[in-house]
C-alpha positions in Angstrom: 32.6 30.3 26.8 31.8 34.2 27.7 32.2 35.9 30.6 30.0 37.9 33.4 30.0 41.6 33.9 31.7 40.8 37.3 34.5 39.0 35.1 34.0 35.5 36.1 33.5 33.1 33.3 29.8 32.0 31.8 29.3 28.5 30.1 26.3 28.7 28.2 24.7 25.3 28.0 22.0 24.2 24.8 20.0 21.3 25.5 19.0 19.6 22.2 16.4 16.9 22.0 15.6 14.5 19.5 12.8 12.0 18.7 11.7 9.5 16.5 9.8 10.8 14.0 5.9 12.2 14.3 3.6 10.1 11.8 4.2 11.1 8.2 1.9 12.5 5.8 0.6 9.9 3.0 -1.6 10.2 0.4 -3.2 7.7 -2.5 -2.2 9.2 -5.7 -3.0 6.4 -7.9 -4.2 2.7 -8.2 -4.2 0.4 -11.4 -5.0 -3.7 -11.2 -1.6 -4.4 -10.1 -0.7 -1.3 -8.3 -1.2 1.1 -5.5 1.1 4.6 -5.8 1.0 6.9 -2.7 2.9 10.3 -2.0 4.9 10.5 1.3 6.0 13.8 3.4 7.1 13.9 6.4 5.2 15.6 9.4 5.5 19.3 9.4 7.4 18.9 12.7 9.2 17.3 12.4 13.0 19.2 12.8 14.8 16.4 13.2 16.4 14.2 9.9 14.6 11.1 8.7 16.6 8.4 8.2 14.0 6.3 5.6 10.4 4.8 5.5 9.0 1.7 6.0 5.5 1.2 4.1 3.4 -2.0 6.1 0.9 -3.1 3.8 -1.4 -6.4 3.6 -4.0 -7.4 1.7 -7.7 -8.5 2.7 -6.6 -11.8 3.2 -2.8 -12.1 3.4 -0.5 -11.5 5.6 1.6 -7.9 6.4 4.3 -7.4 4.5 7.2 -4.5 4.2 9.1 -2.3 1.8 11.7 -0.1 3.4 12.6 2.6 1.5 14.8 6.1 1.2 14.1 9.2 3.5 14.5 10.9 -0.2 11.4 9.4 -1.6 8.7 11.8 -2.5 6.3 8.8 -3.8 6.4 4.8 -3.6 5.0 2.4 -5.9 3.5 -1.0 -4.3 3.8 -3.5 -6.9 2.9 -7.0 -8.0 -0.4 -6.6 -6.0 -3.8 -9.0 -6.5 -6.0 -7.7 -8.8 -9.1 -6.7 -7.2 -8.2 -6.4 -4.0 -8.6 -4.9 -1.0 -5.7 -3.2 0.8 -4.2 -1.8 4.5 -2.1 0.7 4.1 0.0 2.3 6.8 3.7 4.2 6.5 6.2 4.9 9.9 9.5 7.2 9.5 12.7 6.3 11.3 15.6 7.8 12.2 19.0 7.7 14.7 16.6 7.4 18.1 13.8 5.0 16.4 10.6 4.5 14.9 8.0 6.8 15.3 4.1 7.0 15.5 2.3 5.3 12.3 0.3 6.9 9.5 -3.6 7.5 9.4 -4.3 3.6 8.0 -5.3 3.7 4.3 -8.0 1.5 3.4 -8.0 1.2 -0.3 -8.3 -1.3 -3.3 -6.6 -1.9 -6.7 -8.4 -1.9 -10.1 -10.6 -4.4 -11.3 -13.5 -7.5 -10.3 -14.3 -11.0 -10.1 -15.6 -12.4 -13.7 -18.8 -11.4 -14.8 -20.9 -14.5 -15.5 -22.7 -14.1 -18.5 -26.1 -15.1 -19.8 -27.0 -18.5 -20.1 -27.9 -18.2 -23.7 -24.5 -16.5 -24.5 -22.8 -19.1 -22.6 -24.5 -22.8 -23.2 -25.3 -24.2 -26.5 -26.6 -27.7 -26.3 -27.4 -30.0 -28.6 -28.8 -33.7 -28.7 -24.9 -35.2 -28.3 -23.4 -32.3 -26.8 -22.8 -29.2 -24.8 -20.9 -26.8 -25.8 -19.4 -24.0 -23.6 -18.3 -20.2 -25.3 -15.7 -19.2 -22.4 -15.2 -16.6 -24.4 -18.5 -15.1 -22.8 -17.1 -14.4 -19.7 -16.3 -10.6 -18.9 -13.4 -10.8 -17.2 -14.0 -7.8 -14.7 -10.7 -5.8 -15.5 -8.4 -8.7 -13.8 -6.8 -11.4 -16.1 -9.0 -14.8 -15.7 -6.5 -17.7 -14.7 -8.4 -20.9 -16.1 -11.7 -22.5 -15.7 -13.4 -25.1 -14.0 -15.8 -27.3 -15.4 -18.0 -29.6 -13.6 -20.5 -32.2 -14.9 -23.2 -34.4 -12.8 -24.8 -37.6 -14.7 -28.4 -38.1 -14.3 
């Protein structure tokens, strides 16, 4: 509290206003068959503290799923991913007052393929009694091959 030049006494009044959040800044920064690692800042604007991150990610065909992590966090790691697959991507920041806007989505995918079927000759060997089958012909596209399935018609 001040006073006037007249003498009488001033109250000087500050009118601070806080938000959620803008959208923070996220970046891919690396992928593997398993894995997707992405750098998070927050937005440049932002003034007010961040409280955390919460990373929304499905894949192609699944459902969305969540990882909440520290306001400290320069970079997250998504783990235990599908090999092969594609990805949504999309990070909001929170604070005291609530969530704020989301990220640009990131449309991405982790490393690897379906199985490569080989050639016939590579793969089938038959003989008068038998078939035989080299499994071992299959490429397996950079993503580990569960089991097989054989199936067999009789004339």
């Amino acid at each position: 509290m001040g006073f006037d030049e007249a003498g009488e006494r001033m109250i000087e009044i500050k009118r601070c206003f806080v938000a959620p959040p803008h959208s923070p800044q996220v970046t891919l920064t690396a992928t593997t068959t398993n894995s997707l690692t992405m750098k998070l800042r927050p937005h440049p604007t932002d003034n007010a503290p961040i409280h955390g991150y919460t990373i929304h990610y499905k894949p192609e065909f699944g459902d969305w799923e969540t990882a909440q992590i520290s306001s400290t966090a320069q970079k997250y790691t998504l783990e235990n991913l599908w090999c092969g697959s594609r990805y949504q991507i999309y990070v909001t920041a929170y604070n005291g007052i609530g969530t704020g806007d989301p990220s640009d989505m990131l449309n991405t995918r982790t490393k690897g393929s379906k199985p490569i079927i080989p050639e016939a000759a590579r793969f089938i060997e038959v003989s008068t009694n038998s078939i035989t089958l080299h499994l071992s012909a299959w490429s397996d596209g950079g993503c580990p091959m569960l089991y097989f399935v054989v199936e067999h018609k009789k004339k």
